[in-house]
C-alpha positions as a Markdown table, in Angstrom:
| # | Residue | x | y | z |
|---|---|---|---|---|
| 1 | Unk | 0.0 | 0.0 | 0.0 |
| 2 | Unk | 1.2 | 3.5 | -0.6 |
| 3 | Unk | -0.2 | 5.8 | 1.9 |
| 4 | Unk | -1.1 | 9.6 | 2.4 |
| 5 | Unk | -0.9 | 11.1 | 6.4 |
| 6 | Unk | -1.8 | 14.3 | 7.1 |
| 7 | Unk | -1.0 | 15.7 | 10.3 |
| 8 | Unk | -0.5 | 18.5 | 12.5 |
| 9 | Unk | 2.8 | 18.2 | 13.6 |
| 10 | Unk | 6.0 | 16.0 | 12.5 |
| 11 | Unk | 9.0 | 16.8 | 14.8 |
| 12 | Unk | 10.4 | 14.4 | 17.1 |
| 13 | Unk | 11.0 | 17.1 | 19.9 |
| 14 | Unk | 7.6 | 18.2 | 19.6 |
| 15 | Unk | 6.5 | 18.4 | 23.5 |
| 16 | Unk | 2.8 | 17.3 | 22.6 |
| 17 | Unk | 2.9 | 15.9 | 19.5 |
| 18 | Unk | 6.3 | 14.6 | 19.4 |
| 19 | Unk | 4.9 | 10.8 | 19.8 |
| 20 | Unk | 3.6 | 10.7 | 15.7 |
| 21 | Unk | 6.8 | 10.2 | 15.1 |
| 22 | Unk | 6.9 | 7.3 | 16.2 |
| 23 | Unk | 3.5 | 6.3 | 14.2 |
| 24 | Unk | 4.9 | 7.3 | 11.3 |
| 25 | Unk | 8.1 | 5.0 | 11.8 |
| 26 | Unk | 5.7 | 2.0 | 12.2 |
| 27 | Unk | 3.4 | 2.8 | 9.2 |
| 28 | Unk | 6.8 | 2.9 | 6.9 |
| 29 | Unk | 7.5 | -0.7 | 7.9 |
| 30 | Unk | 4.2 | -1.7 | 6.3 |
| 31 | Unk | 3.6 | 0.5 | 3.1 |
| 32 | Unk | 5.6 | 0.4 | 0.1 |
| 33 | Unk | 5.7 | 4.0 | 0.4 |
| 34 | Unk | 4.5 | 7.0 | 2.8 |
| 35 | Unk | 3.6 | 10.8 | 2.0 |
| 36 | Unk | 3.6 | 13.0 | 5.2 |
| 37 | Unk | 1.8 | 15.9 | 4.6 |
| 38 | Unk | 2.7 | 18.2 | 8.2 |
| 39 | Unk | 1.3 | 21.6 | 9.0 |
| 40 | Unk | 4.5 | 21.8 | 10.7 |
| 41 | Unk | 7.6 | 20.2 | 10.5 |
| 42 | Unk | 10.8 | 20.0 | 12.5 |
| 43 | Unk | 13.4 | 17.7 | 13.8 |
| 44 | Unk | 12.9 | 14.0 | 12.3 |
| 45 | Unk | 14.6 | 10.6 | 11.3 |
| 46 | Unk | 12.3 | 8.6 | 8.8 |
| 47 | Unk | 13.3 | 5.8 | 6.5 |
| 48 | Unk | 13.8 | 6.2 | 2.6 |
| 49 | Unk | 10.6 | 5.4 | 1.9 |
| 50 | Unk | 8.8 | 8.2 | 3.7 |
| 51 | Unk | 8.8 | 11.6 | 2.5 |
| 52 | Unk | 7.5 | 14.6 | 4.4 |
| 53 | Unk | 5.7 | 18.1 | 3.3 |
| 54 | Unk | 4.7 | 20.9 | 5.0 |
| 55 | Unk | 2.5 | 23.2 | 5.0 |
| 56 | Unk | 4.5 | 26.1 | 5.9 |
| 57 | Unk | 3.8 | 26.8 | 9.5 |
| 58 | Unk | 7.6 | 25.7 | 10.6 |
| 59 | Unk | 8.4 | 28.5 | 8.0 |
| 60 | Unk | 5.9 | 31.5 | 9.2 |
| 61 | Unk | 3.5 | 30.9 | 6.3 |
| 62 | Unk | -0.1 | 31.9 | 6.7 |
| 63 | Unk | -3.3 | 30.3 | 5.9 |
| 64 | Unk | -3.9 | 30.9 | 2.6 |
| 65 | Unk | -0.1 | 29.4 | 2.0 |
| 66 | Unk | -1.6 | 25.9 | 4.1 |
| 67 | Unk | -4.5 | 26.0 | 2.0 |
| 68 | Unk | -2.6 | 26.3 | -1.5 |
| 69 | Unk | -0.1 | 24.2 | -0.7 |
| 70 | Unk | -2.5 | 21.4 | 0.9 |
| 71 | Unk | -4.6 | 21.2 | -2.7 |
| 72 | Unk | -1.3 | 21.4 | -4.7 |
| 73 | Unk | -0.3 | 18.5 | -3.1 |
| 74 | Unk | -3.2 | 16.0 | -2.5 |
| 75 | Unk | -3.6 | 16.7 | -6.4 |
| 76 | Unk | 0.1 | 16.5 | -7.5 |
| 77 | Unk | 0.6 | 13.3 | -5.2 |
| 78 | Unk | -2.2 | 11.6 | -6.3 |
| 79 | Unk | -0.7 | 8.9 | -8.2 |
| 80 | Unk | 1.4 | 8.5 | -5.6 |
| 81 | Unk | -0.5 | 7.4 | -2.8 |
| 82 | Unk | -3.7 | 4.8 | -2.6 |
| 83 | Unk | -5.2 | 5.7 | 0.2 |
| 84 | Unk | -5.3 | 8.6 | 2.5 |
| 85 | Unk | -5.5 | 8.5 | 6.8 |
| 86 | Unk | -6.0 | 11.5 | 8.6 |
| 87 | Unk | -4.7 | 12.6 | 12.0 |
| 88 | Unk | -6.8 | 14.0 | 14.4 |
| 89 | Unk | -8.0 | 17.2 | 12.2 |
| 90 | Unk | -11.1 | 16.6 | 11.0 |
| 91 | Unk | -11.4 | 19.6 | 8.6 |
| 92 | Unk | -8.3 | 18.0 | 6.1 |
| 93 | Unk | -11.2 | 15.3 | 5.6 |
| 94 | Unk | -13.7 | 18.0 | 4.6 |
| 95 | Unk | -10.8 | 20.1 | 2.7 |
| 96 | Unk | -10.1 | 16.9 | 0.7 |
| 97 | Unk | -13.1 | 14.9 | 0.6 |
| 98 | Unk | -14.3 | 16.1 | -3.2 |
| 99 | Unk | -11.6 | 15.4 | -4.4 |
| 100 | Unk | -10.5 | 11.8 | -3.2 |
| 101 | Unk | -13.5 | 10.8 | -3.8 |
| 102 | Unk | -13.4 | 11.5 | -7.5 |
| 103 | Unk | -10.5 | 9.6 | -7.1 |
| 104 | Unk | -12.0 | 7.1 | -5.3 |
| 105 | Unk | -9.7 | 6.7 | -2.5 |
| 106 | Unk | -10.0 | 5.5 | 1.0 |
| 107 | Unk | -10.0 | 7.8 | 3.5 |
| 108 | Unk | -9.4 | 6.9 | 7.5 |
| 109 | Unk | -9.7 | 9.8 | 10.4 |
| 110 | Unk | -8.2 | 9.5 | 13.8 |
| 111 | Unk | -10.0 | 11.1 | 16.5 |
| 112 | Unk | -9.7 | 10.6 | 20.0 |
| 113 | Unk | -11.3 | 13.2 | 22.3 |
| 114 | Unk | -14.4 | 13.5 | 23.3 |
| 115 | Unk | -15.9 | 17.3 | 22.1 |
| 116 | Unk | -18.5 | 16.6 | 19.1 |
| 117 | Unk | -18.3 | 19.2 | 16.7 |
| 118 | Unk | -20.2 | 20.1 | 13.7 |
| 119 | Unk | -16.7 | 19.3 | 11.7 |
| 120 | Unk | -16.7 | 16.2 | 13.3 |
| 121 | Unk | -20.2 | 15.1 | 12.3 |
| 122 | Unk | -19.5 | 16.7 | 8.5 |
| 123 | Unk | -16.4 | 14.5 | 8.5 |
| 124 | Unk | -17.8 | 11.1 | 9.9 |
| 125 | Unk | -20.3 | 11.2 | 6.5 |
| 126 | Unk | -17.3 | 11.9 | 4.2 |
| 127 | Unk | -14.3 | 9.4 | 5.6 |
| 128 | Unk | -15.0 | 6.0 | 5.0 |
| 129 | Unk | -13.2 | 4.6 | 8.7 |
| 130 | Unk | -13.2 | 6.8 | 12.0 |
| 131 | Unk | -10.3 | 5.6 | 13.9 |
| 132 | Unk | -10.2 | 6.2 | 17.5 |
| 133 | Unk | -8.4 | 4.7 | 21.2 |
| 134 | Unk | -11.4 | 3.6 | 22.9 |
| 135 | Unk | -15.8 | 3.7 | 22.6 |
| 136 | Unk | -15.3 | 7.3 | 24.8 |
| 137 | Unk | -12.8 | 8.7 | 22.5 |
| 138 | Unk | -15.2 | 9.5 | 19.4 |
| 139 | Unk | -18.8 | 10.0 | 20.6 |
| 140 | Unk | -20.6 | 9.5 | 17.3 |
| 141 | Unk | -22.6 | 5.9 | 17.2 |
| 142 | Unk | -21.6 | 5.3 | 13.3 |
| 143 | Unk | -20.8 | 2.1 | 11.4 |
| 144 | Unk | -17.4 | 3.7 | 10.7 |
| 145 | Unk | -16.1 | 3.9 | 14.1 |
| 146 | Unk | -13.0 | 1.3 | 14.1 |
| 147 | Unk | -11.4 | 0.7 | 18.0 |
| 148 | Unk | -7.9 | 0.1 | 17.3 |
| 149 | Unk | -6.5 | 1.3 | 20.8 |
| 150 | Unk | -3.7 | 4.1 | 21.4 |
| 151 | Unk | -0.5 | 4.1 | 19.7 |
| 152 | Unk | 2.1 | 3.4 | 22.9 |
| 153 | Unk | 6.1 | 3.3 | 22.3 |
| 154 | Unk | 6.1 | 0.4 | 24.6 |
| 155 | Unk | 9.9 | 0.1 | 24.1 |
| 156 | Unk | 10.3 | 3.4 | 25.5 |
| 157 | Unk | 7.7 | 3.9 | 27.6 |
| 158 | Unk | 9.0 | 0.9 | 30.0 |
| 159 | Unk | 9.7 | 0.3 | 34.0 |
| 160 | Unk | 13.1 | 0.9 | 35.0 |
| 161 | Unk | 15.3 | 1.1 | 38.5 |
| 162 | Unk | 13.5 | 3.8 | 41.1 |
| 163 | Unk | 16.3 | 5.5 | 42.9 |
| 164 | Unk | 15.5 | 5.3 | 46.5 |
| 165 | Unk | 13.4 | 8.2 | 48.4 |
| 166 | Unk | 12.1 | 8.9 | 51.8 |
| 167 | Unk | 9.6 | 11.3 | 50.2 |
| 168 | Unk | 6.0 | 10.5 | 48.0 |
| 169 | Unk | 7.1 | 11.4 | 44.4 |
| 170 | Unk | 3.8 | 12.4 | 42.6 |
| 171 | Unk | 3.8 | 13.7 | 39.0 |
| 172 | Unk | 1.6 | 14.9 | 36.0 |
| 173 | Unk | 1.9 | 15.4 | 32.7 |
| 174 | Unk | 0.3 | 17.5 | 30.0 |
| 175 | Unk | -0.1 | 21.1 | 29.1 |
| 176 | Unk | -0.8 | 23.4 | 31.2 |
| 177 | Unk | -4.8 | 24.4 | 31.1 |
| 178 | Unk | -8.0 | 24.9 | 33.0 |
| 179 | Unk | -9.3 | 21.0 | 31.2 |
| 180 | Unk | -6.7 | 19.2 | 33.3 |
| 181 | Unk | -8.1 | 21.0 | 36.5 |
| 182 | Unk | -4.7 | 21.3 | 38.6 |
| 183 | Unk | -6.5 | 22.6 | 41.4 |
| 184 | Unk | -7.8 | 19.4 | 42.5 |
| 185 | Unk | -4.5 | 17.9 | 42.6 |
| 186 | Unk | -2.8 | 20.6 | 44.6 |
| 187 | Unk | -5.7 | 20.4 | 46.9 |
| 188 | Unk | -4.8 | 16.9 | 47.5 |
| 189 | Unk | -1.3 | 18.0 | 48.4 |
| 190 | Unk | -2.7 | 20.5 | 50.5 |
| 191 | Unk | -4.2 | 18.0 | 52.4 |
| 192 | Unk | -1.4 | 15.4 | 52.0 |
| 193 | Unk | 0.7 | 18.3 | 54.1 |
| 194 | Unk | -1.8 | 18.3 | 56.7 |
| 195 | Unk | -1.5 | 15.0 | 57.3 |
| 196 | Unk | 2.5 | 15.7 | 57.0 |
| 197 | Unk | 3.2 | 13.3 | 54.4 |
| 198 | Unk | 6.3 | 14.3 | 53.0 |
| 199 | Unk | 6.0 | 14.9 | 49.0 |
| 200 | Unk | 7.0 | 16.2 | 45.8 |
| 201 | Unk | 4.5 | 17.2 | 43.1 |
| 202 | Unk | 6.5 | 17.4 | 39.8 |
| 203 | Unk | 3.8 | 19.4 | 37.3 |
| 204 | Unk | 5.3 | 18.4 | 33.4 |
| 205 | Unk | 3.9 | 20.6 | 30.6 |
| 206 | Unk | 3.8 | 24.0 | 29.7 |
| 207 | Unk | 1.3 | 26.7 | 29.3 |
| 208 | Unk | 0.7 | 27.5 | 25.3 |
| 209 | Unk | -1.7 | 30.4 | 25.0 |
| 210 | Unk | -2.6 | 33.3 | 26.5 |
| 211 | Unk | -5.3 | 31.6 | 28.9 |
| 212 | Unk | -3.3 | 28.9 | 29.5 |
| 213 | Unk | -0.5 | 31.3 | 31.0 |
| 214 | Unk | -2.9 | 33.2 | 33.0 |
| 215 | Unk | -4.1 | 29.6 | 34.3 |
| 216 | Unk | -0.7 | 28.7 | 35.2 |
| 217 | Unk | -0.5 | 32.1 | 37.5 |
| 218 | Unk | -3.4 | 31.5 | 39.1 |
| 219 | Unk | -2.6 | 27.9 | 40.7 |
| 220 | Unk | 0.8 | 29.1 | 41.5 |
| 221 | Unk | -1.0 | 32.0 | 43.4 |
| 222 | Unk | -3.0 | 29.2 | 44.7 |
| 223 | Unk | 0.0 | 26.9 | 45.6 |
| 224 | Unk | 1.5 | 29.9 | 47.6 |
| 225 | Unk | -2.2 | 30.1 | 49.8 |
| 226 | Unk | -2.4 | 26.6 | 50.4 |
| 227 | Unk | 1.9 | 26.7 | 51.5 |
| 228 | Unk | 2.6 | 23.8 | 49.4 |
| 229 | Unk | 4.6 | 25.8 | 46.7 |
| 230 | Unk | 8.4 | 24.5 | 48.1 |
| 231 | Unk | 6.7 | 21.0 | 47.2 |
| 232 | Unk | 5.5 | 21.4 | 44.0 |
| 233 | Unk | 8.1 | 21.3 | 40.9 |
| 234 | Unk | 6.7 | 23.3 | 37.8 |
| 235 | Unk | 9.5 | 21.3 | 35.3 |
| 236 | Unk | 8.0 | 23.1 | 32.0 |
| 237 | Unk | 7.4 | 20.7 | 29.2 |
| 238 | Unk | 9.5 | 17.5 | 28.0 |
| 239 | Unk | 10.2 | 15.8 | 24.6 |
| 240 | Unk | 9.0 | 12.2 | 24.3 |
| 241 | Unk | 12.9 | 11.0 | 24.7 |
| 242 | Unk | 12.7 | 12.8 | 28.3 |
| 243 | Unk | 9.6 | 11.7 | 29.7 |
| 244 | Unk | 10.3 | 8.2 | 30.4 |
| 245 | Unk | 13.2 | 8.8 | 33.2 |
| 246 | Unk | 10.6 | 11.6 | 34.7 |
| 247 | Unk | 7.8 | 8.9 | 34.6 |
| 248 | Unk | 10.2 | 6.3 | 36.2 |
| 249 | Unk | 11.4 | 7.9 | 38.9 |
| 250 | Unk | 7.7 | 9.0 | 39.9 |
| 251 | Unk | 5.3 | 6.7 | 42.7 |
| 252 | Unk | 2.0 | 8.2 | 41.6 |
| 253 | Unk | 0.3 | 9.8 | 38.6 |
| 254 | Unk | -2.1 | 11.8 | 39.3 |
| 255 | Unk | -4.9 | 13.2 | 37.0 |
| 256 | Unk | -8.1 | 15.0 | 36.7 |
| 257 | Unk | -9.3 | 15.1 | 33.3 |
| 258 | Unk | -12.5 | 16.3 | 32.2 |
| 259 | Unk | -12.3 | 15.1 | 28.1 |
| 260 | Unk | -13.8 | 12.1 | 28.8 |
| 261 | Unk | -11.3 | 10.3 | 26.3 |
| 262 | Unk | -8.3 | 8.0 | 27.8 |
| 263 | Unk | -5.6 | 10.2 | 28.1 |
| 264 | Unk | -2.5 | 8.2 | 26.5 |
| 265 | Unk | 0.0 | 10.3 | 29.3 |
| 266 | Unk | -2.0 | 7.4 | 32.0 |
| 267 | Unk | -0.8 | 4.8 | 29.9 |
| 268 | Unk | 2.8 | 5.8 | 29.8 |
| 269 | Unk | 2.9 | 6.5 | 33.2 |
| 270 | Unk | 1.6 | 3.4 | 33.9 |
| 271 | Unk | 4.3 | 1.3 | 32.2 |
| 272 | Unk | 6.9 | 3.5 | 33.0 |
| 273 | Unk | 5.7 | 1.3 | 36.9 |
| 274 | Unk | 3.7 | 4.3 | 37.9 |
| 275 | Unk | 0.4 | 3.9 | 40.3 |
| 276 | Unk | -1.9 | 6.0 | 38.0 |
| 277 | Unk | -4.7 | 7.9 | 40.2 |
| 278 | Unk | -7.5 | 8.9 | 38.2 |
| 279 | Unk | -10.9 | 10.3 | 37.4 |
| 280 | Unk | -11.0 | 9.7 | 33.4 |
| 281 | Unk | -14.1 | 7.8 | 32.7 |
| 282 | Unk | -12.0 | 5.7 | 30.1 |
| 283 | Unk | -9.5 | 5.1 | 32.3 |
| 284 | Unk | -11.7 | 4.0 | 35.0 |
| 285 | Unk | -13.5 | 1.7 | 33.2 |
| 286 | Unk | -10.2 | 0.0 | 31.9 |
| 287 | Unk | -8.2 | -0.8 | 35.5 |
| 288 | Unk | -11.9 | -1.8 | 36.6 |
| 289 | Unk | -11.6 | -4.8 | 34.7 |
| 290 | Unk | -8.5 | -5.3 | 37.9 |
| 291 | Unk | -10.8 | -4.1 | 40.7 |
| 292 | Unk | -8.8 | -1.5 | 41.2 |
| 293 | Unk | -9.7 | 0.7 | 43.3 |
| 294 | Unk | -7.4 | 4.0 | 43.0 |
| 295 | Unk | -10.0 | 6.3 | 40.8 |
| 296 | Unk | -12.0 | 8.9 | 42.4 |
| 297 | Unk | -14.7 | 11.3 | 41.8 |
| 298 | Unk | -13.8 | 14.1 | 39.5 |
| 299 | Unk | -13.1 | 17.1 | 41.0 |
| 300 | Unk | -12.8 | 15.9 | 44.5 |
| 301 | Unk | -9.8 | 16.6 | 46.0 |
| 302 | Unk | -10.5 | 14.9 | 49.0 |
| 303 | Unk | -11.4 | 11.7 | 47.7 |
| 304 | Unk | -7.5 | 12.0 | 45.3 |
| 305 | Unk | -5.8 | 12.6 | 48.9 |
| 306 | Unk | -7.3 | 9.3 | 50.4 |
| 307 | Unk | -6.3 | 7.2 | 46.5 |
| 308 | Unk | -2.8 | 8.3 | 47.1 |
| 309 | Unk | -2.5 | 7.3 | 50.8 |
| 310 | Unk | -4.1 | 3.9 | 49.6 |
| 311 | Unk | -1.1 | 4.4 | 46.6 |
| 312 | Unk | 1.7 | 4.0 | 48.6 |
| 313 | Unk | 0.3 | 0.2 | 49.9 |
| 314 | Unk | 1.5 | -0.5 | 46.2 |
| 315 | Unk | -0.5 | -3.3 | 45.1 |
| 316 | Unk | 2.5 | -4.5 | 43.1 |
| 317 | Unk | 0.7 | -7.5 | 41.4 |
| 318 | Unk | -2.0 | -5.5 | 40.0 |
| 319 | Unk | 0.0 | -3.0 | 38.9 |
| 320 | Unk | 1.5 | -5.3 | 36.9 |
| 321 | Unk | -1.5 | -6.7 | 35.3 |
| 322 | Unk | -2.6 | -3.7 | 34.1 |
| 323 | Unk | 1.0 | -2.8 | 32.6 |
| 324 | Unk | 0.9 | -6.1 | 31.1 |
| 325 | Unk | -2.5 | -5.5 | 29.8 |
| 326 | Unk | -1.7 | -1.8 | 28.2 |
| 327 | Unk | 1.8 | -3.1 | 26.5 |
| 328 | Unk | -0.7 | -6.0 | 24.7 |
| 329 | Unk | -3.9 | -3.7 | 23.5 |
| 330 | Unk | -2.7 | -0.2 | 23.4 |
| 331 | Unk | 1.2 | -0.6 | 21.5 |
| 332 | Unk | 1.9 | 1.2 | 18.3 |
| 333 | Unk | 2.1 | -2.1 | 16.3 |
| 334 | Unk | -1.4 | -3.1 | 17.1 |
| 335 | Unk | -2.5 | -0.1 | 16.5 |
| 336 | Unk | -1.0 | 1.0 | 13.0 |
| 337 | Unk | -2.3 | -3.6 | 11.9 |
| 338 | Unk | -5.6 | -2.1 | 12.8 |
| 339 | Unk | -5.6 | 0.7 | 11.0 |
| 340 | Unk | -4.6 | -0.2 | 7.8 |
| 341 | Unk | -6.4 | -3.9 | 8.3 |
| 342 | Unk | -9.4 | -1.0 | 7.7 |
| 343 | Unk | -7.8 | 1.4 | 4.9 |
């Protein structure tokens, strides 16, 4: 198969999106050939038979340049590629959807969060697969939807040697914004300190916008109230190469997420030998199938303080089944079979 892939971002250093890369690598090991078409691209290592395009973001281009270019290449490609998949932006299937289909080519989407947008609904009638992680991660009961699981770098995401600590090493990962709802975690540290439990909160990601900087203020303001600020680390964000040591030399991950789709950063954490605390829905109904018992109600800080105390009994054995479990149905090889099993 020769294959098209349009996607936000290729760059291997990328803090957010840095893990396509790794997709990408996987894909190339089944297809004759790949065409990467990026919005922006930056730092990557991909075999011979992949060849990557952008859009003209990594070069200060505008819109109208994405646009131009993005026509000038689904149409000049075109013989070039048999069928197209689509990374998580919906509006490159509605961009492209008049043409490949008088071309009559297959075209897969990936979407995994939970929003339903009008885009979304216009793009489920025009691809012929909807890709997504799990039933929560694309909301739309359709005939298209394929479950193929997310895309883990199980060889790099993997347990390693903790050094030795006297303190609770919690952590987090993700950008910095009000959907990850840090105040209910540094509530729970707030009440850890009451209870003079001796922590670190190590907070990985990095405000991108506006908001998202003003968001970051405010819960240092609030760290500073609550006198837990010496405790909590503020590391700014980390490449996918980095993460891994972070993750391993953390006890507990803790999250509040209110997309409603299974955060992949739960999974890594998790095989990295992490106790993952959280109250994503997806995520609760996957350790369920353990009995486990660390999730709590979202939002309530006081019912994340009492998860981590019962964190630090560390149920080893079903930690392990759940690792074991995660490196079987969500690894990038499973994944990029299932998808283009479907193309």
């Amino acid at each position: 198969m020769k294959l098209l892939i349009i996607t936000q971002v290729i760059d291997i250093e990328h803090p957010i999106l840095g893990f396509f890369h790794r997709w990408v690598l996987e894909f190339a090991k089944h297809c004759e050939h790949v065409h990467v078409i990026a919005l922006q691209v930056g730092t990557h290592s991909l075999p011979a038979n992949v060849t990557v395009h952008s859009l003209g973001k990594d070069e200060g281009k505008g819109r109208l340049t994405y646009v131009r270019r993005f026509y000038t290449l689904i149409w000049s490609l075109r013989h070039e590629y048999d069928n197209v998949f689509v990374h998580m932006n919906q509006l490159y299937v509605i961009l492209g959807a008049p043409l490949w289909q008088t071309l009559r080519k297959k075209v897969g989407l990936w979407y995994a969060h939970g929003a339903v947008s009008n885009s979304l609904k216009l793009a489920v009638m025009l691809a012929d697969t909807i890709f997504t992680s799990t039933a929560e991660g694309m909301r739309i009961q359709t005939p298209k939807k394929a479950i193929v699981g997310q895309g883990i770098d199980t060889d790099l995401f993997c347990q390693a040697n903790k050094e030795p600590s006297d303190g609770l090493r919690l952590i987090t990962v993700g950008r910095i914004s009000q959907s990850k709802n840090l105040e209910t975690l540094i509530r729970a540290c707030a009440s850890l300190k009451k209870e003079q439990i001796d922590f670190t909160f190590s907070i990985v990601g990095e405000a991108l916008t506006a908001k998202d900087v003003a968001y970051k203020e405010k819960m240092k303001a609030l760290c500073a109230e609550l006198a837990v600020e010496k405790s909590i680390l503020w590391t700014g964000s980390m490449t996918q190469a980095q993460l891994p040591a972070a993750l391993q030399q953390a006890d507990v991950f803790i999250h509040d997420g209110s997309t409603n789709s299974l955060d992949k950063t739960l999974l890594e954490a998790s095989l990295c030998g992490c106790t993952v605390i959280s109250s994503n829905p997806a995520y609760v109904r996957l350790v369920i199938l353990f009995g486990r018992d660390l999730v709590f109600t979202p939002h309530d800080h006081t019912a994340l303080k009492e998860s981590i105390l019962l964190a630090r009994e560390d149920k080893a054995d079903t930690s392990e089944q759940i690792r074991l479990y995660i490196k079987e149905h969500f690894n990038v090889a499973n994944l990029v079979s299932g998808i283009l099993g479907k193309m």
